[in-house]
C-alpha positions in Angstrom: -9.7 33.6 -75.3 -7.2 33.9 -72.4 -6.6 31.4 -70.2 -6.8 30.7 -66.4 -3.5 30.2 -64.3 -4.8 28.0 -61.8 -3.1 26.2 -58.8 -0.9 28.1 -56.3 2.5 29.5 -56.3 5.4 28.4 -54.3 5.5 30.9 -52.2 1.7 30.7 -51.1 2.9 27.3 -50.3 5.8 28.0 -48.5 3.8 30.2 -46.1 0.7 27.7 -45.2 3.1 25.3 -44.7 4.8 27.5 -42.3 1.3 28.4 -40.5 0.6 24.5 -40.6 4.1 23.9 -38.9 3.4 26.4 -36.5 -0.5 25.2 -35.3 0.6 21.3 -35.0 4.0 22.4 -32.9 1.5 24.4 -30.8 -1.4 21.3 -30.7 1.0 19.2 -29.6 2.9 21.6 -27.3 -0.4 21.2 -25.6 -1.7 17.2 -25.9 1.8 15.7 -25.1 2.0 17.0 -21.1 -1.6 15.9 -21.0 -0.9 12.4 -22.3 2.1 11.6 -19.6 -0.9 12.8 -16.8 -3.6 10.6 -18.6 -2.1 7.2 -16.0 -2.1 9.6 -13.0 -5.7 8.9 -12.3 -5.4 5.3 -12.4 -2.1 4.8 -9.7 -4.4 7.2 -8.0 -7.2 4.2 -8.2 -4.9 1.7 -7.3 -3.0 3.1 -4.5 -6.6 4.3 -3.0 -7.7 0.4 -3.0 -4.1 -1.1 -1.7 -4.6 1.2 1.1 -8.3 0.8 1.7 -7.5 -2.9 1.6 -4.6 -3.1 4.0 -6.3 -0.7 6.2 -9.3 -2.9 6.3 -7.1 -5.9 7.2 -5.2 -4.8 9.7 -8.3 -3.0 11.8 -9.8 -6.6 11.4 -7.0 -8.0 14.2 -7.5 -7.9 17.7 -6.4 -4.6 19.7 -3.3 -6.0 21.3 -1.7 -9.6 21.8 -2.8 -9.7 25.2 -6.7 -9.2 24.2 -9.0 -12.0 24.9 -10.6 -13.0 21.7 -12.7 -15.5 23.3 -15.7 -15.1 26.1 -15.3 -13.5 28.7 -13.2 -11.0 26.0 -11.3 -9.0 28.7 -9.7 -5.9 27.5 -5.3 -5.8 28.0 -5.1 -3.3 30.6 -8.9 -4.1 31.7 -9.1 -2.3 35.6 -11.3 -4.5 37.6 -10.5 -7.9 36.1 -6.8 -9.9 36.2 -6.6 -8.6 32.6 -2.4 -8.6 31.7 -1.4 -5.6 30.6 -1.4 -4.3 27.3 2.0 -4.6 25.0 4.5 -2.4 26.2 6.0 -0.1 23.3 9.3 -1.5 23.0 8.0 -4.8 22.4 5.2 -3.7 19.8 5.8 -5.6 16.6 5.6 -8.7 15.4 6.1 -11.6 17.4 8.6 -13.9 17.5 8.3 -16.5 14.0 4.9 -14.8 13.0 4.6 -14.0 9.3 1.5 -11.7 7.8 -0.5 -14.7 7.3 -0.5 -15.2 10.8 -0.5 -11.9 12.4 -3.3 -11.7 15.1 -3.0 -8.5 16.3 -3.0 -4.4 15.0 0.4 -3.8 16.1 2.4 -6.7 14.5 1.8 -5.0 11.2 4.5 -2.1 12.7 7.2 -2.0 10.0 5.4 -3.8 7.3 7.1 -2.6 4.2 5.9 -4.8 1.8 7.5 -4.5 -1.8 6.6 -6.7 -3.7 2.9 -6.5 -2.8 1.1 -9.7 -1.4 -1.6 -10.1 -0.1 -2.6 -11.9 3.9 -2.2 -15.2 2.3 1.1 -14.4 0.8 0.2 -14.4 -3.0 1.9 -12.1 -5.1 -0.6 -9.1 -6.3 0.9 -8.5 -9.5 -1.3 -5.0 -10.5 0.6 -3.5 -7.5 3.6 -4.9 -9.0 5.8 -1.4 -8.6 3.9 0.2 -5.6 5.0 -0.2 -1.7 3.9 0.0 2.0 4.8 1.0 5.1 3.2 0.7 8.4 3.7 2.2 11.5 1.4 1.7 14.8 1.7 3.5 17.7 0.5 4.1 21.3 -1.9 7.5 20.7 -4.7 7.3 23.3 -5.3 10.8 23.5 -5.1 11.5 19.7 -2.7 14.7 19.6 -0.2 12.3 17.1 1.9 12.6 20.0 3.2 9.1 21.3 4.8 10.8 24.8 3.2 9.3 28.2 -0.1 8.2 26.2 -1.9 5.5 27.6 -3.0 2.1 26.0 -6.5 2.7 24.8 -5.8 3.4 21.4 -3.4 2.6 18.6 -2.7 5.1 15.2 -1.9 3.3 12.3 -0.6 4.9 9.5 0.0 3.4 6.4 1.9 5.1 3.5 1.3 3.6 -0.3 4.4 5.0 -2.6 3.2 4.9 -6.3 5.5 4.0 -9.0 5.3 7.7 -10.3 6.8 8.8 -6.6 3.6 10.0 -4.9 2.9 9.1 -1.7 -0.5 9.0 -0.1 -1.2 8.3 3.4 -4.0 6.7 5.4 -4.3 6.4 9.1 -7.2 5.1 11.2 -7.1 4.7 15.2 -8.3 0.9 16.8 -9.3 1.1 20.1 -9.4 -1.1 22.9 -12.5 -2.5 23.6 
């Protein structure tokens, strides 16, 4: 009776090695780019809700310094009434000693850039801990973006979240003066 050679010889092992070398350097050719993207989505998330947030906060304040935010609530710049005049542009900003926990109106937000992250009480939001801001707020009453001989009805802000993978993403939203 003869018997069987079974088992494989080393070159038939040599060669599916080689094809097995070849299909994993491929496979992972195409998982490892996908892998460095899988975070993308979520600084995505997170700079979407920093900006939503700020956004949110700063349209909350009054129009302009010179707004009443008491009865009879005159308008800056109000025709018909004694109203003072609305903020001029040099002098948009912050005013003098206010900090963001006590900003009262749109425009002192003007050149917020806020890195590290806190929120309007001043705590530290450490999930935002590599991201930053930057405001800017502008005269823009008739909505062309721009800012020459416009009047003081309404104010652009934009705000610009940088991400700590070096995107930027933008948000702007007008406030009006009434």
């Amino acid at each position: 009776m003869r018997a069987l050679n079974t088992g494989f010889t080393l070159i038939e092992l040599i060669i599916s090695i080689v094809i097995f070398a070849i299909a994993l350097t491929i496979i992972t050719g195409l998982i490892a780019p996908q892998a460095r993207q899988s975070a993308d989505p979520i600084l995505q998330l997170r700079a979407n809700e920093l900006g939503q947030s700020l956004m949110n906060e700063i349209q909350s304040k009054a129009f302009d310094e010179h707004s009443e935010r008491a009865p009879p609530f005159r308008r800056c710049s109000e025709s018909g009434f004694a109203a003072p005049n609305c903020t001029v542009v040099a002098d948009l900003g912050a005013d003098s000693g206010e900090t963001r926990t006590t900003y009262d109106d749109v425009d002192d937000y003007l050149a917020l850039n806020a890195q590290p992250i806190t929120n309007s009480l001043g705590e530290q939001l450490t999930q935002y801990q590599d991201f930053s801001v930057a405001v800017t707020v502008v005269y823009d009453s008739d909505r062309n973006s721009t800012t020459v001989n416009d009047g003081t009805t309404l104010k652009l802000i934009t705000l610009i979240v940088s991400a700590p993978n070096g995107e930027q993403y933008g948000f702007s939203a007008y406030k009006g003066n009434y």
